[in-house]
C-alpha positions in Angstrom: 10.4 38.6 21.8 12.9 36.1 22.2 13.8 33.4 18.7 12.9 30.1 18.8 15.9 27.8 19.8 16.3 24.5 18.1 17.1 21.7 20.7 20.5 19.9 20.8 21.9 23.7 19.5 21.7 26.2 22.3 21.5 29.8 21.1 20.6 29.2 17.7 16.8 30.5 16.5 15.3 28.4 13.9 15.0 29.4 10.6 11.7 29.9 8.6 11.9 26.2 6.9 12.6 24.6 10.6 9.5 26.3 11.9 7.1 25.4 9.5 8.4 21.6 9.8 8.3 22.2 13.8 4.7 23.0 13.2 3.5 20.0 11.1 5.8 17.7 12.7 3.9 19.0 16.2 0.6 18.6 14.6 1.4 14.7 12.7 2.4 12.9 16.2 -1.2 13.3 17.6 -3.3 10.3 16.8 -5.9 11.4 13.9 -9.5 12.1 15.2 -12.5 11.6 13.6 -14.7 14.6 13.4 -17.1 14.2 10.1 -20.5 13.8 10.6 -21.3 11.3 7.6 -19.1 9.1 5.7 -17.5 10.1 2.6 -15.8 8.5 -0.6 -12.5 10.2 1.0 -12.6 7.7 3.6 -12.1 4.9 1.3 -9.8 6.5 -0.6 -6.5 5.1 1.5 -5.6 8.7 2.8 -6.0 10.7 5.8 -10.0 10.4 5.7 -9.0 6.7 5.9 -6.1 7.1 9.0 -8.3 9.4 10.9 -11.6 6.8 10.6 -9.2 3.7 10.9 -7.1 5.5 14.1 -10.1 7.7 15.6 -13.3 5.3 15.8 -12.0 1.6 15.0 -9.0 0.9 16.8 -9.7 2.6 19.4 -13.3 0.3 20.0 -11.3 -3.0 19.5 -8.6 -2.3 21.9 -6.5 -5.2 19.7 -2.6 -5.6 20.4 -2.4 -7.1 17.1 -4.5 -3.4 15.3 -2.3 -1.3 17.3 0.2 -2.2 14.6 -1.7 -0.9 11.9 0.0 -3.7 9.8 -1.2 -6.0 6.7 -2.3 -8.6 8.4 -2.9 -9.6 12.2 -0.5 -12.4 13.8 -2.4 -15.3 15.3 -0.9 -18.9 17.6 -2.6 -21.6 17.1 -1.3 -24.9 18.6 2.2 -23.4 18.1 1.5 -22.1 14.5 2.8 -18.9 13.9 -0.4 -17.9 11.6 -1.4 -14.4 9.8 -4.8 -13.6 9.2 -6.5 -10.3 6.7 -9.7 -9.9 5.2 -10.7 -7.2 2.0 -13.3 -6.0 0.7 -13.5 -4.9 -3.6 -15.8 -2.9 -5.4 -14.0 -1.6 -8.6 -15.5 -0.1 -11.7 -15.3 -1.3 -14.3 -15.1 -4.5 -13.2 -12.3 -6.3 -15.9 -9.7 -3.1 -17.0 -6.6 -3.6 -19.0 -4.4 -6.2 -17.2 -7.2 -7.8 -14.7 -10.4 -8.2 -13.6 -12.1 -8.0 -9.7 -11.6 -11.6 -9.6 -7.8 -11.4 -9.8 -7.7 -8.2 -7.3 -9.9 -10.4 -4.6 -7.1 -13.3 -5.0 -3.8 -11.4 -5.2 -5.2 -8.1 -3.2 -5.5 -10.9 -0.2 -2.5 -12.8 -0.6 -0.2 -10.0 -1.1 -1.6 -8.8 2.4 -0.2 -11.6 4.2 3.2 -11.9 1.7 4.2 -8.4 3.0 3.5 -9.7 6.6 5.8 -11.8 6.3 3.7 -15.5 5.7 3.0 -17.6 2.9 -0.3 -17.3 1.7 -2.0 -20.8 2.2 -6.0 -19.9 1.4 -9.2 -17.6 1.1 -12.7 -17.4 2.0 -14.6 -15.7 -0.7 -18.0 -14.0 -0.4 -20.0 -13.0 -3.2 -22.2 -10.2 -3.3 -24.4 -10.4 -6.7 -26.6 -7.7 -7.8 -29.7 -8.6 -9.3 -29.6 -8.4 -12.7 -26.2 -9.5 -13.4 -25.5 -11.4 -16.6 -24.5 -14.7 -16.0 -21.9 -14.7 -18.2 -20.0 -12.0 -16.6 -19.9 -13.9 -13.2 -18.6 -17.2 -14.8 -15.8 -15.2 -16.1 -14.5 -13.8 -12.4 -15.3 -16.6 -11.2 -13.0 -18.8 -13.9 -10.5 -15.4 -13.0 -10.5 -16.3 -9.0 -9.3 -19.7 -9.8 -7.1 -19.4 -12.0 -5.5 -16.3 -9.4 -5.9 -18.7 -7.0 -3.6 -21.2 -8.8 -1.1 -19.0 -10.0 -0.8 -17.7 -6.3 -1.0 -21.7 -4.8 -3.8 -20.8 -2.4 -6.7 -22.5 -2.1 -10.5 -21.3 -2.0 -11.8 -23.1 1.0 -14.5 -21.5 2.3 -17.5 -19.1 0.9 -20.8 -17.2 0.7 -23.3 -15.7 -1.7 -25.7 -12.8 -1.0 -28.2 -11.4 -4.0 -29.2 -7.7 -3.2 -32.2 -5.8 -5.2 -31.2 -4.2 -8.3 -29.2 -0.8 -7.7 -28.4 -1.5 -4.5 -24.6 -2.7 -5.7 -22.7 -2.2 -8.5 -23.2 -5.9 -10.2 -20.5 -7.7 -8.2 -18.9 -6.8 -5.0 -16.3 -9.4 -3.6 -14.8 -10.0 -0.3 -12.3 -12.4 1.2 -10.6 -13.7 4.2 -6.9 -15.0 4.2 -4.3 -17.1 6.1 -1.2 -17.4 5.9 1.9 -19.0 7.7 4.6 -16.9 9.1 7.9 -17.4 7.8 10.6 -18.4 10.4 13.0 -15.7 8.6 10.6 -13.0 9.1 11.3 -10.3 11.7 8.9 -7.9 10.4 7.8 -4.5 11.9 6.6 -1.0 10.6 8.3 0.2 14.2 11.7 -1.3 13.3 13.0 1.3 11.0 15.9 2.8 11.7 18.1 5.7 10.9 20.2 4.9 7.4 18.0 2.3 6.6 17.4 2.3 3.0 14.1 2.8 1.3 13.0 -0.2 -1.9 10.1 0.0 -4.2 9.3 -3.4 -5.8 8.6 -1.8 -9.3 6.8 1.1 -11.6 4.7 2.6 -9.5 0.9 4.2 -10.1 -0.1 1.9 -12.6 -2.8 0.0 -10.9 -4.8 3.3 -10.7 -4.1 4.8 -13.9 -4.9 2.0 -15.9 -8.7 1.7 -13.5 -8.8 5.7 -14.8 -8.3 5.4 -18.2 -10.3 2.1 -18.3 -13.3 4.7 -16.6 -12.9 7.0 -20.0 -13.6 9.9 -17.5 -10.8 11.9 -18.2 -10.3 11.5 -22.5 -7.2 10.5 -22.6 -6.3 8.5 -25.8 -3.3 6.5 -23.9 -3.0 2.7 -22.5 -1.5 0.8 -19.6 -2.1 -2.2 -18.0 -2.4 -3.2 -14.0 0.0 -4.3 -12.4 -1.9 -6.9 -10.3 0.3 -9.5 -9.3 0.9 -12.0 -6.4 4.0 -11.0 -4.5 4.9 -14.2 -2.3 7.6 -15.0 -4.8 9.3 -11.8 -4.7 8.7 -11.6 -0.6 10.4 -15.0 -0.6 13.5 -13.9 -2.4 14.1 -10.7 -0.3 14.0 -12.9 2.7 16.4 -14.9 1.5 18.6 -12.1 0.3 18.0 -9.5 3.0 16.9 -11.5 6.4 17.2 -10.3 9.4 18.2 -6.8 7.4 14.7 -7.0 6.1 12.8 -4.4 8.7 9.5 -4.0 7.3 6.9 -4.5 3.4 4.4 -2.8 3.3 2.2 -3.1 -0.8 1.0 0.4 -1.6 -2.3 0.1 -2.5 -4.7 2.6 -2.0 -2.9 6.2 -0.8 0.0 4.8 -3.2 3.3 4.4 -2.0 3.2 8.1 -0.5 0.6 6.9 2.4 2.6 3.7 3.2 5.9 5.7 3.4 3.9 8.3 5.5 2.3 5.3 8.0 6.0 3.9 8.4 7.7 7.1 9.4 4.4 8.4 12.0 4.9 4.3 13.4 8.6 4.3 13.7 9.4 7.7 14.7 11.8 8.3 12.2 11.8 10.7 9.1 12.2 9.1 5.9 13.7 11.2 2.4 12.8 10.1 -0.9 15.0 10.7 -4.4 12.3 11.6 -6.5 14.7 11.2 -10.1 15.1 7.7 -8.3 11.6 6.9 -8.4 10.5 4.2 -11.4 7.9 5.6 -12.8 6.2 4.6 -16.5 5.7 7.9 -18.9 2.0 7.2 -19.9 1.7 7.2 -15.2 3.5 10.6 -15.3 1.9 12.0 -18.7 -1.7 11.4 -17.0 -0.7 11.9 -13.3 0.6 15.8 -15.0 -2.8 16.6 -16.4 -4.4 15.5 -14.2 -2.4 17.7 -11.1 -1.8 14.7 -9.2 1.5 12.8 -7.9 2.1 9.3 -9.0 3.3 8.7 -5.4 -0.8 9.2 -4.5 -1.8 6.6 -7.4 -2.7 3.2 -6.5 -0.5 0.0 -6.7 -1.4 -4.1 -7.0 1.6 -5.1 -7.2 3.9 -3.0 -6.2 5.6 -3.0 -2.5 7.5 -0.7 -0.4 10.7 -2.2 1.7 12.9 -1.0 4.2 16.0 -2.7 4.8 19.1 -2.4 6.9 22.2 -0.5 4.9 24.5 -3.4 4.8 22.0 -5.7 3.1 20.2 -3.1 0.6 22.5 -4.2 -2.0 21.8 -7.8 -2.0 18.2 -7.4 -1.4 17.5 -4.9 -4.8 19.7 -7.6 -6.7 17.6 -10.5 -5.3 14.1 -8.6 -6.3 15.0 -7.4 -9.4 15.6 -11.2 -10.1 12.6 -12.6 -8.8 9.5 -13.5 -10.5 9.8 -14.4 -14.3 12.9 -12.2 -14.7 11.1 -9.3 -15.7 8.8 -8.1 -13.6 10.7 -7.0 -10.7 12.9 -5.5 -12.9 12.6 -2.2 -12.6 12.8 -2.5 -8.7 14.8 0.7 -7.2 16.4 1.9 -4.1 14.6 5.7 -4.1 15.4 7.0 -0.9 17.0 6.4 2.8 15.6 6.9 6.4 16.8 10.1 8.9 16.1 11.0 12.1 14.9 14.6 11.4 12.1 15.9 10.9 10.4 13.0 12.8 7.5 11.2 11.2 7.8 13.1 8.1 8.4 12.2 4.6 10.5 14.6 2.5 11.0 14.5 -1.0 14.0 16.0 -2.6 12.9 16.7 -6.1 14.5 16.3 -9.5 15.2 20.3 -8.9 17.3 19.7 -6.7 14.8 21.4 -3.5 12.8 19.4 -0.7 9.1 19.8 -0.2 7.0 17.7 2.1 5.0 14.4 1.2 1.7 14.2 2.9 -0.6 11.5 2.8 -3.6 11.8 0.1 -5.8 14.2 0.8 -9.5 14.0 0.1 -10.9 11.4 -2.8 -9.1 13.0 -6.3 -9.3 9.4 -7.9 -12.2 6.7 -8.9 -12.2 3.6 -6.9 -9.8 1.2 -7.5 -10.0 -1.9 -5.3 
């Protein structure tokens, strides 16, 4: 039996490693399908549950330009108006954790959809879905949360609805919202646009959106603290802009699937392969203590603040300056350059670890964590 050959190098079989990445790289460039019979937590988790229902039943049935981008938020012309338009939906438990609430998820979850698509948020619809039962008090204080979200991220609530569903039919308060946002001239933003030696940014300390909604839970017994890191992130998106510009390729916030899924959506989109620094990686110790027992990777853990950005070589340097700058002079600090993007293994994300080795990052699998958004 004749060896495998490896193109571009006549004559010379491929060695086990190449093989194996031959075979998932074969297997990742087919669009996911959606096979399960009922719906599952997994496909809310932000994962490949999520990709294969997002890619395999809803794109395909809106045949949308604008979806086939799998982006943030959809572009929009309206008299002229470059516009972007994205709507969320948030059902977290509990519903205030350390360092927010639902209210303040709703607000900055929305606008930090359209600040990573390039446009400054300008306001939100909110609908209310109330269980019956719920204390009063406990919706005047999301409420009072919304708008003061609202003000700290300059949008405006302009539009709104309120359902009541019978008791145990929701989880005391659900929230969804619509945004709108104005696209920023300087904004050339794509998750197709990466390209080889690009160099990979992540915004902050990552994981600690979802470790502090699982320690809030009390599921797991862990006697530790942290807080969310729910935050808007025009301010900071504004600054890289300024910085970065046309080097700016694409933002993408990791939210659900953590920063692994986002990185794992950019390479699939852009063809490219993308290698991540893990000792490069910000990452707080109570995040890495629980993410440890646990048996999970902070990479997987959910973000509200946190963003990924790819940017050309020659403005990398003046765009992780700019960030860690922005905001109140803190919180961007700990902004890092953790990686760079390749050509090979297309749409793959490889991870060389703090060993010294490389091993694959996949998207989440299945639904390991609570909800958190």
């Amino acid at each position: 039996m004749s060896a495998r050959v490896e193109p571009g190098a006549p004559g010379r079989p491929l060695g086990r490693e190449e093989k194996i990445l031959g075979i998932i790289e074969t297997a990742r460039s087919k669009r996911p399908k959606f096979r399960d019979e009922r719906i599952t937590m997994a496909h809310g988790a932000g994962g490949k549950a999520t990709a294969a229902l997002i890619e395999g039943v809803l794109v395909p049935a809106f045949a949308s330009p604008a979806l086939d981008q799998l982006a943030d938020a959809g572009a929009i012309e309206v008299g002229g108006a470059q516009l972007a338009m994205t709507t969320d939906s948030f059902v977290v438990k509990p519903l205030r954790f350390p360092g927010g609430s639902i209210g303040e998820l709703a607000v900055n979850g929305t606008v930090n959809d359209l600040a990573v698509a390039g446009a400054r948020p300008l306001a939100l619809s909110l609908s209310l879905i109330l269980e019956e039962g719920l204390e009063a008090d406990v919706l005047r204080a999301e409420v009072a949360a919304i708008a003061a979200s609202a003000h700290a991220a300059d949008v405006q609530i302009v539009t709104g609805d309120t359902k009541v569903v019978e008791r145990g039919c929701a989880e005391k308060l659900y929230i969804c919202t619509t945004g709108i946002g104005v696209r920023d001239p300087r904004a050339r933003l794509a998750p197709t646009a990466l390209r080889p030696g690009d160099r990979v940014i992540v915004s902050g300390p990552i994981g600690e959106h979802g470790t502090a909604i699982m320690l809030a839970r009390g599921e797991f017994e862990l006697g530790a603290t942290i807080e969310s890191d729910t935050r808007p992130l025009w301010p900071a998106v504004d600054a890289l802009l300024e910085a970065a510009g046309p080097g700016l390729r694409c933002l993408r916030d990791a939210t659900r699937g953590g920063v692994a899924s986002v990185l794992n959506e950019l390479a699939r989109a852009s063809g490219v392969a993308l290698l991540v620094h893990e000792r490069a990686v910000p990452v707080h110790p109570i995040v890495a203590g629980a993410a440890e027992l646990l048996g999970i990777d902070p990479m997987h853990v959910a973000n509200e603040g946190v963003f990924v950005a790819v940017v050309a070589p020659e403005h990398a340097d003046a765009a992780l300056a700019a960030l860690q700058a922005a905001g109140d002079g803190a919180t961007f600090a700990q902004a890092a350059e953790i990686g760079e993007v390749k050509t090979e293994p297309p749409g793959m994300v490889l991870v060389e670890t703090a060993f010294g080795g490389k091993r694959v990052m996949d998207q989440l699998v299945g639904d390991p964590l609570p909800r958190i958004c």
